[in-house]
C-alpha positions as CSV (number, residue, x, y, z in Angstrom):
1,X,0.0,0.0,0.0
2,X,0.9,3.6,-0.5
3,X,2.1,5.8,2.0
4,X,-0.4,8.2,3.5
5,X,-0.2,12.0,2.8
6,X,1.1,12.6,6.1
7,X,3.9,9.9,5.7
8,X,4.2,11.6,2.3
9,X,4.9,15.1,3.9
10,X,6.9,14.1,6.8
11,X,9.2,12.6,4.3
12,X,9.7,15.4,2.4
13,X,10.1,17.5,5.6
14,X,12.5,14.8,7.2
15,X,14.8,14.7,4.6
16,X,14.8,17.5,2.2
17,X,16.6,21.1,2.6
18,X,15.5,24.1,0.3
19,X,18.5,26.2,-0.2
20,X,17.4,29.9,-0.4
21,X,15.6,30.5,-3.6
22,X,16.8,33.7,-5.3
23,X,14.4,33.4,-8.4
24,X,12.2,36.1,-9.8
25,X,8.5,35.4,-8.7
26,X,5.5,37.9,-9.8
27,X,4.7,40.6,-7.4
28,X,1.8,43.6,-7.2
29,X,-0.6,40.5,-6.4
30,X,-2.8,40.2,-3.5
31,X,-0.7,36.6,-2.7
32,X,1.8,39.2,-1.8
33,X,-0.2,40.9,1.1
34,X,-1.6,37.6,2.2
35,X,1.3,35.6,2.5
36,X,3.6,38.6,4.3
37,X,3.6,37.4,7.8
38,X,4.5,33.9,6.6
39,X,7.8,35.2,5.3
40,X,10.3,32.5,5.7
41,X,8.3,29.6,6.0
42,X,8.1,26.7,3.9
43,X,5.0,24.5,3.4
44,X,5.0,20.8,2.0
45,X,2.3,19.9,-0.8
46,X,1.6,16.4,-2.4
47,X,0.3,16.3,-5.8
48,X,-2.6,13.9,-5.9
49,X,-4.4,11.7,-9.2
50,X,-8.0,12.3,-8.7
51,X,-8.9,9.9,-11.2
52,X,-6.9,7.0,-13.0
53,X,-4.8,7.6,-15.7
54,X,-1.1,7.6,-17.5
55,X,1.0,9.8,-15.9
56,X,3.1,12.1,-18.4
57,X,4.4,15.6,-18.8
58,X,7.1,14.3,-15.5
59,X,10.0,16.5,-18.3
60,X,7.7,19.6,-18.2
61,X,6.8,19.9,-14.7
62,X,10.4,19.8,-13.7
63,X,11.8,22.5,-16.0
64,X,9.0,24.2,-14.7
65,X,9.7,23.8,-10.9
66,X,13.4,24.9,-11.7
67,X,12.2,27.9,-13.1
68,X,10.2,28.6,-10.5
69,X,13.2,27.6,-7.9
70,X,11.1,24.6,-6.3
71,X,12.0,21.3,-4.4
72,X,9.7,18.9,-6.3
73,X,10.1,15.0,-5.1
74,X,9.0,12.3,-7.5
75,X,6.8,9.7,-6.3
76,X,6.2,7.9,-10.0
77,X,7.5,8.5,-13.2
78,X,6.5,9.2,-16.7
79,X,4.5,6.4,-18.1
80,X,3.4,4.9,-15.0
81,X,-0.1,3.8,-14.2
82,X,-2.1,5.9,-11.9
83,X,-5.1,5.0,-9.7
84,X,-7.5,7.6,-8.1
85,X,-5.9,8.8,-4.8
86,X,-2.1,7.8,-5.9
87,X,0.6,10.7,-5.0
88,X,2.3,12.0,-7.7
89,X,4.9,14.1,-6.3
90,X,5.7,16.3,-3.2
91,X,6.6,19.7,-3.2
92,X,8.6,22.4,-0.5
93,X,8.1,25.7,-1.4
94,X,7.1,29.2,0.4
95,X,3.6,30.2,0.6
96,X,3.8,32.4,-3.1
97,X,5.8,29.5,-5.2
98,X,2.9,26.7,-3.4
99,X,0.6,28.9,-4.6
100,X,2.3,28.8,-8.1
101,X,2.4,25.1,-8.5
102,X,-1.5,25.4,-9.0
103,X,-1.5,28.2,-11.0
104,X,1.7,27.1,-14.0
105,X,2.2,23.8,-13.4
106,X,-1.0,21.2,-12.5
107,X,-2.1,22.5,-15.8
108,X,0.9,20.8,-18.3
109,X,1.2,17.4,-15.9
110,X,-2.5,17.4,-16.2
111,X,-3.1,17.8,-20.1
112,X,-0.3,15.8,-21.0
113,X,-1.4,12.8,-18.8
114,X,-5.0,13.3,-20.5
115,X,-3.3,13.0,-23.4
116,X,-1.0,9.8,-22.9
117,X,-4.5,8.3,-21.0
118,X,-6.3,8.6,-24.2
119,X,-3.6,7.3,-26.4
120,X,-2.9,4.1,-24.3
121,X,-6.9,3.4,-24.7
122,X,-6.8,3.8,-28.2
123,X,-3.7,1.6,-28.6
124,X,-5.5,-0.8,-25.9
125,X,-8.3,-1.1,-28.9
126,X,-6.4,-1.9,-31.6
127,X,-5.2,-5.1,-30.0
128,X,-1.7,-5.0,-31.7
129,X,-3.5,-5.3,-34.7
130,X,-2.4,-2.1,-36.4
131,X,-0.6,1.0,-35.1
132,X,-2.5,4.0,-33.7
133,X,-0.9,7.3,-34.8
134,X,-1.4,10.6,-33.5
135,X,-0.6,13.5,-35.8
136,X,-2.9,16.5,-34.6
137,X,0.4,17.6,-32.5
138,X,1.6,19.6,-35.9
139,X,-1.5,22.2,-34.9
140,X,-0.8,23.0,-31.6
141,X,0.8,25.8,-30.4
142,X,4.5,25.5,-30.6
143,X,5.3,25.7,-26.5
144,X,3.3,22.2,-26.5
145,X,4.6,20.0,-29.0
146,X,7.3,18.6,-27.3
147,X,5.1,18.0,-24.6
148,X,2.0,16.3,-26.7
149,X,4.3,14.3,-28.8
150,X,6.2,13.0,-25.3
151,X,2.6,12.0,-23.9
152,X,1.5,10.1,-27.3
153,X,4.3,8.3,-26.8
154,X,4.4,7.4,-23.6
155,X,0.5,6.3,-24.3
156,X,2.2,3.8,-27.0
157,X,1.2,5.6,-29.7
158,X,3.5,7.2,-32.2
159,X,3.5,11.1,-33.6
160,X,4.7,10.3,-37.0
161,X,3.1,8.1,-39.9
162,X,6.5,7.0,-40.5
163,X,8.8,5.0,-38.5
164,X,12.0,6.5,-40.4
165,X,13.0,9.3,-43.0
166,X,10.0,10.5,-44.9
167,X,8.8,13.2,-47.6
168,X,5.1,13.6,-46.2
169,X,2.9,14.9,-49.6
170,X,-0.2,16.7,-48.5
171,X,-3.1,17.5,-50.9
172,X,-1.8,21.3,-50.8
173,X,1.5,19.7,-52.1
174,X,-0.5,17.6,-54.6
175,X,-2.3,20.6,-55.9
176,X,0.9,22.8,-55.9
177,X,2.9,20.1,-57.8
178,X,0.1,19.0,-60.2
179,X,-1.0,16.1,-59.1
180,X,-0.4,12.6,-57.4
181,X,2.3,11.2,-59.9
182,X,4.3,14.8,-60.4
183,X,4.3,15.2,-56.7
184,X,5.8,11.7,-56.1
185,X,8.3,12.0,-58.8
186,X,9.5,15.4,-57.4
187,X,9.5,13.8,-53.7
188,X,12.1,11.2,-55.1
189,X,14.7,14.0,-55.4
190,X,14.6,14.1,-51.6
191,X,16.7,11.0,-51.6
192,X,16.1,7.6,-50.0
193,X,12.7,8.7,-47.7
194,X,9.6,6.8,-47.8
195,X,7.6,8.8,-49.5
196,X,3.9,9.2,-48.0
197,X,0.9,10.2,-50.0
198,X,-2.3,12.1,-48.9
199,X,-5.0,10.3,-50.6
200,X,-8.2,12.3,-50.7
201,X,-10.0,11.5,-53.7
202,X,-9.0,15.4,-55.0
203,X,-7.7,14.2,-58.5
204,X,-9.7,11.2,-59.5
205,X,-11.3,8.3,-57.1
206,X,-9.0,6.9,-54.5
207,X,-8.5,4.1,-56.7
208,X,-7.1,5.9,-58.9
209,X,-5.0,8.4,-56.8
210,X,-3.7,5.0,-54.9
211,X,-2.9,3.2,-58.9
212,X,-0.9,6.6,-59.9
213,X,1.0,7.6,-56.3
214,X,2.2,3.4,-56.1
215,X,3.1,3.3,-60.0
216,X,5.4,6.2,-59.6
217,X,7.2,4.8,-56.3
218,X,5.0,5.8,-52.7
219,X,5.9,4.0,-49.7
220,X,2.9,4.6,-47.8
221,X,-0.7,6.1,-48.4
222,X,-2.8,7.9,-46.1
223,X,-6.5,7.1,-47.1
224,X,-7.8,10.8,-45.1
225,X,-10.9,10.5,-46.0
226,X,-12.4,8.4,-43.2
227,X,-14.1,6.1,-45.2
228,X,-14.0,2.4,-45.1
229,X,-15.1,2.6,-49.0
230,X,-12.4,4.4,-49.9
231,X,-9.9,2.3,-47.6
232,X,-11.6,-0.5,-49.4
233,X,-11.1,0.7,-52.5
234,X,-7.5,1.9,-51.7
235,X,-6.4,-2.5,-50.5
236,X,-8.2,-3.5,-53.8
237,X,-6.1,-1.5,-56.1
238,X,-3.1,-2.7,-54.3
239,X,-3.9,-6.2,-54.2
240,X,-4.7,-6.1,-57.9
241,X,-1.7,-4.8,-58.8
242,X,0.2,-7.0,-56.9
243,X,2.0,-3.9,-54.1
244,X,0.1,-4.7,-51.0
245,X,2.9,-6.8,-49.2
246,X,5.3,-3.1,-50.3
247,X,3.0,-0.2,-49.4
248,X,1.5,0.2,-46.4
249,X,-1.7,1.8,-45.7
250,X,-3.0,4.2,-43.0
251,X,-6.9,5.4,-42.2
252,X,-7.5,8.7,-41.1
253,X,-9.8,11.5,-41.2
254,X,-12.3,12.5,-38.2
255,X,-12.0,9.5,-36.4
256,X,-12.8,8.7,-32.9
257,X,-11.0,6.5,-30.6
258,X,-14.5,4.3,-30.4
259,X,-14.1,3.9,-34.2
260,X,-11.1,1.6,-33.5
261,X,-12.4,-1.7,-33.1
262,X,-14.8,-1.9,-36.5
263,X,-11.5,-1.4,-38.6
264,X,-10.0,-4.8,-36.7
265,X,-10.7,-6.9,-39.7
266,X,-9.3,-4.8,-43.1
267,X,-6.1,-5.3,-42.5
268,X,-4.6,-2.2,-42.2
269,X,-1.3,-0.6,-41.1
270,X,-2.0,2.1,-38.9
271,X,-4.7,4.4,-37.8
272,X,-4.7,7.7,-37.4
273,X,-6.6,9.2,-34.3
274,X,-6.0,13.1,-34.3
275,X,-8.1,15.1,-32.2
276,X,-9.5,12.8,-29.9
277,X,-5.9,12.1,-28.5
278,X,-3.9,15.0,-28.7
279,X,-7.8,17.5,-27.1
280,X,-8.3,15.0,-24.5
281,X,-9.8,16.2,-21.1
282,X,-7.1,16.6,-18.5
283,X,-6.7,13.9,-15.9
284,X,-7.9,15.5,-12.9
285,X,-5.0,16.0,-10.3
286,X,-5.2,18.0,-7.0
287,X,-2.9,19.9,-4.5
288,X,-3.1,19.6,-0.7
289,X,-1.0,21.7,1.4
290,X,-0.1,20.6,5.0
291,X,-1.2,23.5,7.3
């Protein structure tokens, strides 16, 4: 059994010392007023899953305690399994930086561990039948990628359609380029990449966008459409022409992590769950301060 919070604390308390913290903290704030006649004391906190999870974002919150001249003590670590009630980590800090750990960092540790929660379910689904990539990451805001990507990962998903080197061809690139087959050729002068095709259905039926991209020399194809029909249509035109077993194939396009377990039985290579991954609800964590 875990340790309770007041183990927790006392631990912290017993063997930890906080050398004198000389970082910049905000000021002009009311925690200012409030917190003036506890100059020079130190409070412990523990960090607390209120619900089960992944843990992830263990990188983030760190960095961010440094910055913010904290003693944070791990009690699990990145990827590890979570149950409601578990302690996460325990934290010394004045009154003002205590205050701060709600404010700058629950947030990240919470998101990203929402994040690795829903990816492990959606690899969970796939039963090792096919892998389940996240790509969404590529719209966030650039102070999260690292972050998001990490937490996929740590889910057991993967962030890239590609396990190695690739020249990804999107249908903006098809459209600039003129087309499946010129944007293909022009993506071999990249040099030895696999070369990935967006396969929408924008310059002929996805038949015929999967015939053309594979006859010039893709790797893999992204059916982004979200249809089985077009999937369907997409593993037909390979099998006839005899490229399955050398191009692999990927489903994408709006789908939802309950989606997962129709597309068991086509056969596919990997599944592409954007949204529902990388905007999933925080894992709801909590703060208690000793008094």
């Amino acid at each position: 059994m875990g340790r309770s919070f007041t183990e927790e604390i006392e631990s912290v308390n017993h063997s930890t010392t906080l050398p004198r913290d000389t970082s910049p903290v905000p000021c002009g704030d009311p925690r200012d007023e409030l917190f003036k006649t506890l100059e020079g004391r130190l409070f412990s906190g523990l960090l607390t899953a209120s619900e089960a999870g992944v843990l992830s974002g263990e990188e983030e919150l760190t960095k961010g305690a440094a910055d913010l001249g904290l003693d944070v003590r791990w009690l699990k670590k990145e990827g590890d399994l979570l149950a409601t009630g578990d302690g996460i980590a325990t934290v010394l800090a004045d009154p003002k930086r205590m205050a701060l750990v709600e404010e700058r960092l629950i947030g990240c540790l919470a998101k990203f561990s929402g994040i690795a929660t829903a990816a492990k379910r959606a690899v969970g689904l796939a039963e090792g039948r096919f892998r389940v990539v996240s790509g969404a990451w590529k719209k966030m805001p650039p102070s999260l990628k690292d972050g998001i990507r990490q937490a996929v990962v740590t889910g057991g998903a993967s962030f890239r359609i590609a396990s190695g080197p690739m020249v990804y061809l999107d249908k903006n690139f098809l459209r600039m380029l003129g087309g499946v087959g010129p944007a293909v050729e022009a993506a071999k002068g990249c040099g030895d990449k696999t070369i990935v095709v967006q396969l929408k259905g924008l310059f002929g039926s996805v038949a015929e966008e999967t015939a053309e991209a594979v006859t010039h020399g893709a790797g893999l194809l992204m059916v982004d459409t979200g249809q089985v029909d077009d999937l369907l249509a997409c593993l037909a035109t390979l099998e006839t022409l005899g490229r399955r077993n050398q191009v692999e194939v990927a489903l994408a396009g709006n789908l939802k992590i309950e989606d997962i377990p129709s597309l068991l039985g086509y056969g596919l290579d990997m599944v592409d769950i954007g949204r529902p991954i990388v905007d999933a609800p925080l894992l709801d964590m909590r703060l208690d301060v000793k008094a």
